[in-house]
N, C-alpha and C positions, 0 to 999 in steps of 0.2 A: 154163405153168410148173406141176412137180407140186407137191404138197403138202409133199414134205420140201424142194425149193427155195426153196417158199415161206417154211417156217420158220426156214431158215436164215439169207433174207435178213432175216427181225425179229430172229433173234438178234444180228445182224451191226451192225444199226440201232443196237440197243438201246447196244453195247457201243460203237459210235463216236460217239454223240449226244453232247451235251456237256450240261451242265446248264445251265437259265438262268437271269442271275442275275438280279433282280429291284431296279430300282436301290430305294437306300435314302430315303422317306422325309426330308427334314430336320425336326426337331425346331424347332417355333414354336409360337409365340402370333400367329394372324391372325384380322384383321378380315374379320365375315362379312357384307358387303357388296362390291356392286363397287367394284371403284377403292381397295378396303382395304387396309391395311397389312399386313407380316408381319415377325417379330420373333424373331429366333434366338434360342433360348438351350439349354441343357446340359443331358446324361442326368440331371444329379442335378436342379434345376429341374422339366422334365419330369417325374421320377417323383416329386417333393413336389406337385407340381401337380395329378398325375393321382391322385395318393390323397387329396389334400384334394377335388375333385370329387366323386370317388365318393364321398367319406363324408357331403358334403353331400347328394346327389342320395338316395343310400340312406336318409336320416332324413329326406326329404323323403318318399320313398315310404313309409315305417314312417307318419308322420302324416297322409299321409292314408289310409290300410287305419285309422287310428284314430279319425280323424273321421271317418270312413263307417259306425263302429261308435256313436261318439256321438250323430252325430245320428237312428241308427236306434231307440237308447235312446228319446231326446227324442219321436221321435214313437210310438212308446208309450206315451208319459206324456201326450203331448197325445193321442192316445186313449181314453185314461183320463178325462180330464177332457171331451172333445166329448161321451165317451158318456152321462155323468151328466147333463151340460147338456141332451142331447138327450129323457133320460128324465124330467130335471125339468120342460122346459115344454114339449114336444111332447104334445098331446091325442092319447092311444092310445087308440081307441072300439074295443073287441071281441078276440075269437081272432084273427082274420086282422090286423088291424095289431098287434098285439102278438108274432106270431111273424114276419110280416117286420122287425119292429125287432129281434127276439132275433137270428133270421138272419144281418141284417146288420152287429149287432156283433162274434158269433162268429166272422165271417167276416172282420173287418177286426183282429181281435186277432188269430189265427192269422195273417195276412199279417205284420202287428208282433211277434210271437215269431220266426219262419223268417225273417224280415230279420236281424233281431238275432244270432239262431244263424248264418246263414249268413255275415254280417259278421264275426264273430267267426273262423269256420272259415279266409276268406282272411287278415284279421289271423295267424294264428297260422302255416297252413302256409307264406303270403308272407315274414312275417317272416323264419322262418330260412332260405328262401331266398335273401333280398335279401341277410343277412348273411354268409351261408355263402360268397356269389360275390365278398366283398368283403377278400381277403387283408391289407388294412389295418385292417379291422375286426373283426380274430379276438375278441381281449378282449370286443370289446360281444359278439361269437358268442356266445361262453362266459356273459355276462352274461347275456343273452336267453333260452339253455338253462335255467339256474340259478332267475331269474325263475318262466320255464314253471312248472320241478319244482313251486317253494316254492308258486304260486299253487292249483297242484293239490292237492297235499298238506295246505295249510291252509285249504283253504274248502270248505268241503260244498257250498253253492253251484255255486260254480265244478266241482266233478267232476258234479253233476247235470247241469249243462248240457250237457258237453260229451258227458256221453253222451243229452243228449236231442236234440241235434242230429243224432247218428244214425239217431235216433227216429223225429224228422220224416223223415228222406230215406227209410228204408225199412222204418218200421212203421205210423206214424199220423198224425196231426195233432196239433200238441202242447199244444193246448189242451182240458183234460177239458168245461171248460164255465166257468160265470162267475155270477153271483148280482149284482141290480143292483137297487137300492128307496133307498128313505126311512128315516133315522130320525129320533124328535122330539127335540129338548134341553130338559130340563122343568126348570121353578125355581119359586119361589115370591115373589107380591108382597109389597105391605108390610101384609097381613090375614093373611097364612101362608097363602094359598090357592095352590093348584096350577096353575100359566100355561105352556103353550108357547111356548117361548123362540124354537125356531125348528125349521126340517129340516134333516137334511142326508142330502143325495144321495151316492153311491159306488156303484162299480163292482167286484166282487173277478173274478178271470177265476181261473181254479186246475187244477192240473194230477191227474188221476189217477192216483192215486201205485199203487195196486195192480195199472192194466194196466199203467203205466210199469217197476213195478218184475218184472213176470214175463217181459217182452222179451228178446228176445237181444241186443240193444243197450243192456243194463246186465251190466256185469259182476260176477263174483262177488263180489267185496271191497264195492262200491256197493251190492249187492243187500242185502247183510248189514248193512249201515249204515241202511237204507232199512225192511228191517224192523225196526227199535228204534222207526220211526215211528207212533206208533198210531192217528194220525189216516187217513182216508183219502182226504185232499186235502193238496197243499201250495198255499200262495196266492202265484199269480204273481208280486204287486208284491213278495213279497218274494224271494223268488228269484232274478226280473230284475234286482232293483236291489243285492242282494248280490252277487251275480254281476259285475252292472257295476263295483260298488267296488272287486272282488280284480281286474278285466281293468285297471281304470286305476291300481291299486298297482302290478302286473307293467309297465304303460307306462310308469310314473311314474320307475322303476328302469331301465329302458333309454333316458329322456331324461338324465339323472342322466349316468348313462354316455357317453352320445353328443356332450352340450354340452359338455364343452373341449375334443374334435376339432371340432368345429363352431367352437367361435371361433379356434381354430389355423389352421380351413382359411378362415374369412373374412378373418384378417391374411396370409393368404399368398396367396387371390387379389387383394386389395388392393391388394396390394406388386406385383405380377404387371402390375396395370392399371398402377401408378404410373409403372416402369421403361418399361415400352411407351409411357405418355404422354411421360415425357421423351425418349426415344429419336424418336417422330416428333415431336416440336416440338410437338404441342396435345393433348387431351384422346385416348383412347384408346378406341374404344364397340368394343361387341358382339365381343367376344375368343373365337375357339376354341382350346382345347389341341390340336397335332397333331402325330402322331407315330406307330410303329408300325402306320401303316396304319387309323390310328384320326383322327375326328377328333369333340373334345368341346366344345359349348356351354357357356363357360365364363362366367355371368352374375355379374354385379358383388351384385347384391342379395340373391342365391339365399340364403347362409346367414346373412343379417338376416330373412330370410321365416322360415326354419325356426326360428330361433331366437324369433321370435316364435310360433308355433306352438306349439312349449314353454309358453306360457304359455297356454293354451286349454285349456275345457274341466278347470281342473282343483278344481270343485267337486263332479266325479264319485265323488271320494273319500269323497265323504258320501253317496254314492247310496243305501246304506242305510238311511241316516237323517233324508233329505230330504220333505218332501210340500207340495204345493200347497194352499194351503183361501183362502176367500172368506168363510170365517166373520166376520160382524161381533159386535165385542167391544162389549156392552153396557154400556158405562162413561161415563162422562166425558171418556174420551180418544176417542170417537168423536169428536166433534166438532171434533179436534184432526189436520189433514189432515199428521202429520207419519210414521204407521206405515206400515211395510212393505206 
C-alpha cells in the first residue's frame, strides 16, 4: 500500500470513528472499606460537599507550612539558650577548644536562621498556591494577597528577611557572626558595700548589615532604608523574632478568614455522616466524596483538627517581645514556689 493510500485510509478512520463515551460516574458518599456502603446523593450536595473538603483540607495544609515555621522559630530560641548553658558550665581550657565551641555554634545558628528562612519561603510561595487552586476560596485568595502586601510594607523586619533569604540561597551565610560572655548584676549590702548579685550568660548572633546591605539580593528601596542604619550589625534575636511576630499577624488574619468556612464545612460533613448513617440503619465510618472521576477522603474529625490548630502557637504575636531568663529574684518571694 503507497503512502497516499495509506493516508487516506487515516483520513477515512478518522472521519467514521465514533467517539467514546465514557460512562458517567454516579455521585455518592461510600464507605472505604470492603463490604462498605454507598450513598447517592445530588450535583448540588456533591458540589457543597466538595467545597467544604477542599476548604478544610486547604487550612489544613496553610497550618501546617505554619507550624513548620513555628517550630523552626522555637528551636532557635532553644539554641539560644543551649548555647549560653553550654558557655556557662562547660570548662573551655585554651585556643583550640574555644574555637571548636565558637565553630560549633556558628554553625548551628546558621542551620536555625536558613531553616527559618527557608520555612518561611514554602509558607508563603505554598500559600498562594493552595489557595489560588481553590475556586471556593477566592476571598481568603484576596485575603492572603492583601495580608502578604500589609506584612511587607509595615515591618522592616519582615522586608529584611525576605530578602535575606535570597541571601542565603545565593550569596552567603546569613549569619555575620555572634558575641557570647558573661555579665555581673552588682548591688549593694546592708554596709553600702558593693556585692555581686549574680552572672548572666547570653548569646547575641547578628547579621552584617554592610555586606548584606551592598548584595544584589537587596534591593533598591531596602538598600536605602538600610543605610539610615548607623550601626554596623543588626542583632538577630531581634530581627527573627520581629519577623516572626508580623509572619504570625499575616496567619493570624488568614485563620480569621478561613474559620467560618471551616465551621460551615464541619456542619456539612456532619450532616453528610448523619443522612448516610440513617440511610444504612447504623453508624456511617470512613465516607469518601465521589464523583467526577474524583474520589475524596472525607473524615468526620478533619475540621475539629483544624479548628483546633487555630488555636496554636498564638503567643507568637509577642515574639518580639518575649525572652526566656532563669534569673533568680532575690526577694522574699523566693521562697514562695508560686512564680513563673
Amino acid at each position: 500500500m503507497g503512502n497516499d493510500t495509506l493516508k487516506r485510509s487515516r483520513r477515512k478512520a478518522r472521519k467514521t470513528a465514533r467517539p467514546v463515551i465514557l460512562e458517567q460516574q454516579p455521585l455518592c458518599l461510600a464507605e472505604e472499606f470492603y463490604g462498605g456502603g454507598s450513598f447517592s446523593i445530588d450535583t448540588q450536595q456533591y458540589q457543597k460537599l466538595n467545597d467544604s473538603i477542599t476548604a478544610v483540607v486547604a487550612a489544613l495544609e496553610l497550618e501546617e507550612l505554619f507550624q513548620v515555621l513555628a517550630q523552626s522559630f522555637l528551636d532557635f530560641e532553644e539554641d539560644l539558650l543551649k548555647s549560653s548553658l553550654e558557655y556557662a558550665y562547660t570548662d573551655l581550657h585554651g585556643e583550640v577548644e574555644l574555637s571548636k565551641f565558637f565553630s560549633k555554634v556558628r554553625r548551628r545558628f546558621n542551620v536555625r536562621i536558613i531553616t527559618i528562612l527557608t520555612a518561611y519561603q514554602s509558607y508563603d510561595d505554598q500559600a498562594n498556591r493552595i489557595l489560588s487552586h481553590a475556586s471556593s476560596l477566592s476571598s481568603v485568595s484576596q485575603v492572603n494577597n492583601q495580608a502578604r502586601t500589609s506584612a511587607f510594607d509595615n515591618n522592616f523586619s519582615y522586608r529584611i528577611c525576605a530578602a535575606l533569604r535570597n541571601y542565603a540561597q545565593h550569596r552567603d551565610l546569613p549569619l555575620g557572626g555572634f558575641s557570647i560572655g558573661a555579665k555581673t548584676d552588682f548591688g549593694q549590702n546592708d554596709e553600702g558595700n558593693l556585692t555581686k548579685d549574680g552572672f548572666g550568660y547570653g548569646v547575641s548572633p547578628w547579621l552584617d548589615l554592610q555586606k548584606f546591605r551592598q548584595s544584589s539580593q537587596v534591593k533598591k528601596g531596602l538598600r536605602v532604608e538600610l543605610e539610615k542604619v548607623t550601626e554596623e550589625k543588626i542583632d538577630m534575636k531581634w530581627l527573627i523574632r520581629s519577623f516572626i511576630a508580623a509572619v504570625y499577624d499575616r496567619h493570624a488574619t488568614l485563620r480569621e478568614s478561613l474559620k467560618p468556612k471551616i465551621i460551615s464545612a464541619q456542619h456539612d460533613i456532619s450532616a453528610a455522616y448523619e443522612t448516610a448513617s440513617i440511610e444504612k440503619g447504623e453508624e456511617a465510618k470512613f465516607l469518601s466524596l465521589r464523583g467526577d472521576g474524583n474520589s475524596l477522603p472525607m473524615r468526620r474529625d478533619l475540621a475539629a483538627t483544624v479548628l483546633k490548630d487555630f488555636n496554636t502557637y498564638t503567643s507568637l504575636k509577642n515574639a518580639d517581645r518575649n525572652y526566656v531568663s532563669s534569673k533568680i529574684d532575690h526577694s522574699s518571694d523566693v521562697f514562695v514556689a508560686t512564680k513563673v
